[in-house]
C-alpha positions in Angstrom: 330.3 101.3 161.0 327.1 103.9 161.1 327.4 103.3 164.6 330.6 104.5 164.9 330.4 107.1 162.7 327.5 108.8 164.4 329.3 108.6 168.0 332.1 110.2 166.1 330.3 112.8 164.2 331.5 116.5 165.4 334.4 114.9 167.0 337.9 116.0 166.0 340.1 113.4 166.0 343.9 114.4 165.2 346.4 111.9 163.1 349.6 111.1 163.5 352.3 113.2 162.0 352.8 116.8 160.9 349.9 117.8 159.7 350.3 119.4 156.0 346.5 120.7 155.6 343.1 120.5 156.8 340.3 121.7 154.7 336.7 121.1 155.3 333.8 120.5 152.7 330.2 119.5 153.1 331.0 116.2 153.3 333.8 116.6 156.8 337.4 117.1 157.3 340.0 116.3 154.7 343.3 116.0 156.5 346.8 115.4 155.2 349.6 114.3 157.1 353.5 113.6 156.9 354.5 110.5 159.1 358.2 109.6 158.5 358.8 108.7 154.8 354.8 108.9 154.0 352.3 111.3 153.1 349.1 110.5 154.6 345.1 111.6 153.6 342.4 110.9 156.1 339.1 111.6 156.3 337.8 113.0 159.7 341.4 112.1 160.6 340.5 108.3 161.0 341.9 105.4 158.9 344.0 105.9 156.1 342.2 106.6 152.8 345.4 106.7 150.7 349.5 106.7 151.4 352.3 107.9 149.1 355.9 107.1 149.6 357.4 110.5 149.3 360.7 109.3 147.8 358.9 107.6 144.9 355.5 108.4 144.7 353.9 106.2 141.6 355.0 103.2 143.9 351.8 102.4 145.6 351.8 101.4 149.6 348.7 99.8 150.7 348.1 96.2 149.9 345.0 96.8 148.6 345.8 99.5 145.9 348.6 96.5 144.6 346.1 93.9 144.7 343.8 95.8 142.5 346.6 97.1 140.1 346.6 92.9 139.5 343.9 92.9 136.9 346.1 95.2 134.6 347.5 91.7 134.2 344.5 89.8 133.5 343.2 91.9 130.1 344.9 94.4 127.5 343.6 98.7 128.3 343.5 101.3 126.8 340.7 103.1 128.2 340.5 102.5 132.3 337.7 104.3 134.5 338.8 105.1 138.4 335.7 105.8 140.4 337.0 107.5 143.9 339.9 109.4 143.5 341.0 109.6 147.3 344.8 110.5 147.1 345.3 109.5 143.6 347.4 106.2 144.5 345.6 104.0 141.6 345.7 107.0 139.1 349.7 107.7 139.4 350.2 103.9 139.4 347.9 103.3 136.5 349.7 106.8 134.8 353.4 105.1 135.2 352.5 101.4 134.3 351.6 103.2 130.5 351.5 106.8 130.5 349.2 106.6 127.3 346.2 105.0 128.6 343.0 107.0 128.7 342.0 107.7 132.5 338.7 109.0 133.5 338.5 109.7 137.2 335.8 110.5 138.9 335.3 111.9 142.3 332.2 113.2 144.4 334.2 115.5 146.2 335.6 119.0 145.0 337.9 119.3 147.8 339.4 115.9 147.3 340.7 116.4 144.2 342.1 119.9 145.2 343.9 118.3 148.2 345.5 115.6 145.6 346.4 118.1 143.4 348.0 119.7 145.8 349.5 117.7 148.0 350.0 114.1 146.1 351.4 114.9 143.0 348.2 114.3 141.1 349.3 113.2 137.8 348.6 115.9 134.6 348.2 114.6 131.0 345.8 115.3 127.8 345.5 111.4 128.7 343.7 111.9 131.9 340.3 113.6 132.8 338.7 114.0 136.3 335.0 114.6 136.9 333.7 115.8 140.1 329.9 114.2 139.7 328.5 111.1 141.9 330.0 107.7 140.7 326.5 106.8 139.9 325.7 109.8 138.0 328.7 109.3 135.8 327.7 105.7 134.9 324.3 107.1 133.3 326.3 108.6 131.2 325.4 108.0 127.6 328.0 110.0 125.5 331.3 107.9 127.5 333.6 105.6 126.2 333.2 101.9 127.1 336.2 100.9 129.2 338.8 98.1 129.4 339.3 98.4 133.2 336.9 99.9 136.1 338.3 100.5 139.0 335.6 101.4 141.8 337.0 102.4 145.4 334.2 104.3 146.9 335.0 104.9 150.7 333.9 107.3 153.6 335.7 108.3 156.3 333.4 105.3 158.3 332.9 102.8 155.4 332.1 101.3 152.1 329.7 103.2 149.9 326.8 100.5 149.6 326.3 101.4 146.4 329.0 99.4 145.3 327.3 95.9 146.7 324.1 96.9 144.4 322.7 95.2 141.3 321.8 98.6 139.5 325.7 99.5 140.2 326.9 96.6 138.7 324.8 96.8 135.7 325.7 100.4 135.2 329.4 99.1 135.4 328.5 96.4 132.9 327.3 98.5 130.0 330.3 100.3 130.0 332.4 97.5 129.7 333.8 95.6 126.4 333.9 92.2 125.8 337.3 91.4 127.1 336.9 94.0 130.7 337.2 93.9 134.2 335.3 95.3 137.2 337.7 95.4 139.9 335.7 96.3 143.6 337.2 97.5 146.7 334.7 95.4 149.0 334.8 95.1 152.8 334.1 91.5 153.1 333.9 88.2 151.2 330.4 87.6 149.5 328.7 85.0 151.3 327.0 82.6 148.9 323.9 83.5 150.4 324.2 87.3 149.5 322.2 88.9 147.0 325.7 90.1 145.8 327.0 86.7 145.5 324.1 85.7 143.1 324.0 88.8 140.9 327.9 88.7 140.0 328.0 85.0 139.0 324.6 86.3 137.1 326.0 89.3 135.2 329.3 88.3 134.7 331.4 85.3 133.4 334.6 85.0 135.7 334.3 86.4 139.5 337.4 86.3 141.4 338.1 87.6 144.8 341.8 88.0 147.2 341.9 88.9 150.6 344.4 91.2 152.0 346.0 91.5 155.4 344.0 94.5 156.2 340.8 92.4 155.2 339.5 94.3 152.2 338.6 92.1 149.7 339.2 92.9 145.7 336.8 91.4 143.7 337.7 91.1 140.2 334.7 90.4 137.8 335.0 89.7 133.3 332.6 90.4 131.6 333.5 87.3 129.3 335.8 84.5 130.7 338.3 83.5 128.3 338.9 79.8 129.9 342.2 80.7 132.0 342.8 78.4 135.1 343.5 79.9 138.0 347.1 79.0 138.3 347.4 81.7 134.9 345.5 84.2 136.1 348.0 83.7 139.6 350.8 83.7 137.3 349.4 87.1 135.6 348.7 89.1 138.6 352.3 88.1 139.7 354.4 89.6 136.9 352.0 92.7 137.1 353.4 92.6 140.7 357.1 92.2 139.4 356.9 95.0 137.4 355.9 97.2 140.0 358.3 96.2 142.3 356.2 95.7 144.8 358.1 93.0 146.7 354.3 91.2 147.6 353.9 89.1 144.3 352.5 86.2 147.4 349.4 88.8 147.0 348.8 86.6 143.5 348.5 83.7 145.4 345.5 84.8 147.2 343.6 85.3 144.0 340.8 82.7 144.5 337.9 82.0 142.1 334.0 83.1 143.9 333.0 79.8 143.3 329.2 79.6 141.7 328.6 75.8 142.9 
């Protein structure tokens, strides 16, 4: 992915669509599309980093974004953290699924969040807070609240942050967790039991699961404390999250699989 990142670098590359706005920051372009019945953010104007159905926008369209919104199944919230805000998909889902949860958002890029303000119908509420401070930074945090869910989707235009496959990540995401939370990961492949990732999740935390989705991200979902479900329930959980959404893919549940420590 550095690879292709570099060859691209200075490039511009032009979506598909009518193009709604194009802003540039320190970090590249920021470019916002309409295609048909979606509204479409890309960075450098490569892959999709988020897609909102125009006719109803808390309905979330990537596979990914659904297969994450599966832990709200797994655990009671009240307080959730959202680390990358890219169009806002996970925070107007999250907003509509219970519009008084506690959202803390936090995004390294200024001009992100003024594009999904303006253009993606960024949710407003005394309920919801966004930070424009390094995911990282935000974790050292000491005066935060300790959160029910974490949701961590750190992408560029060209990859997965590696921060988010690091043991002083993960440990940062632990000590603001409670007993009964999840970690829920964006990742870009399947641990390999091998991996120093592999060994430091089934060391920090109690129950690691993992689905695969057609476009081959992986969501890793990661308790703090296991409360003894099988995976058949915690199947059955993620699928009437899924109902509720009406998302039409409750086969997504079926995918859940335990990242077995044997």
């Amino acid at each position: 992915m550095a690879l292709i990142g570099d060859l691209l670098k200075g490039k511009t590359l032009i979506p598909k669509g009518d193009i709604v706005l194009h802003v540039t920051d320190e970090y590249g372009d920021i470019v916002v599309a309409d295609s048909g019945d979606y509204r479409i953010l890309r960075f450098e104007g490569i892959n999709e980093q988020s897609k909102m159905l125009k006719s109803d926008i808390n309905s979330p369209v990537h596979n990914y974004i659904k297969a994450m919104l599966m832990a709200v199944g797994f655990t009671s919230a009240h307080n959730v953290l959202i680390l990358g805000l890219g169009g806002g998909a996970l925070v107007r889902a999250l907003h509509s699924i219970d519009d008084q949860w506690s959202l803390d958002v936090v995004e390294l890029r200024e001009g992100v969040l003024c594009v999904a303000r303006k253009c993606f119908s960024l949710p407003v509420s005394d309920n919801i807070a966004y930070y424009i401070e390094d995911a990282e930074s935000y974790l050292r945090r000491t005066h935060t609240p300790h959160y029910d869910l974490i949701f961590s989707d750190l992408y560029s235009a060209f990859a997965m942050d590696p921060l988010q496959g690091t043991e002083s990540f993960l440990r940062s995401c632990l000590r603001k967790m409670c007993d009964h939370s999840w970690l829920v990961l964006n990742y870009h492949e399947i641990p390999r039991a091998e991996s120093p990732l592999y060994g430091v999740l089934h060391q920090l935390f109690d129950e690691v699961l993992y689905c695969r989705v057609p476009s081959g991200n992986v969501i890793i979902f990661a308790a703090k404390t296991s409360h003894q479900y099988t995976t058949t329930e915690r199947r059955n959980q993620a699928k009437q999250l899924l109902a509720k959404l009406g998302s039409g893919l409750e086969y997504l549940s079926k995918k859940i699989i335990p990242l077995s420590s044997s």
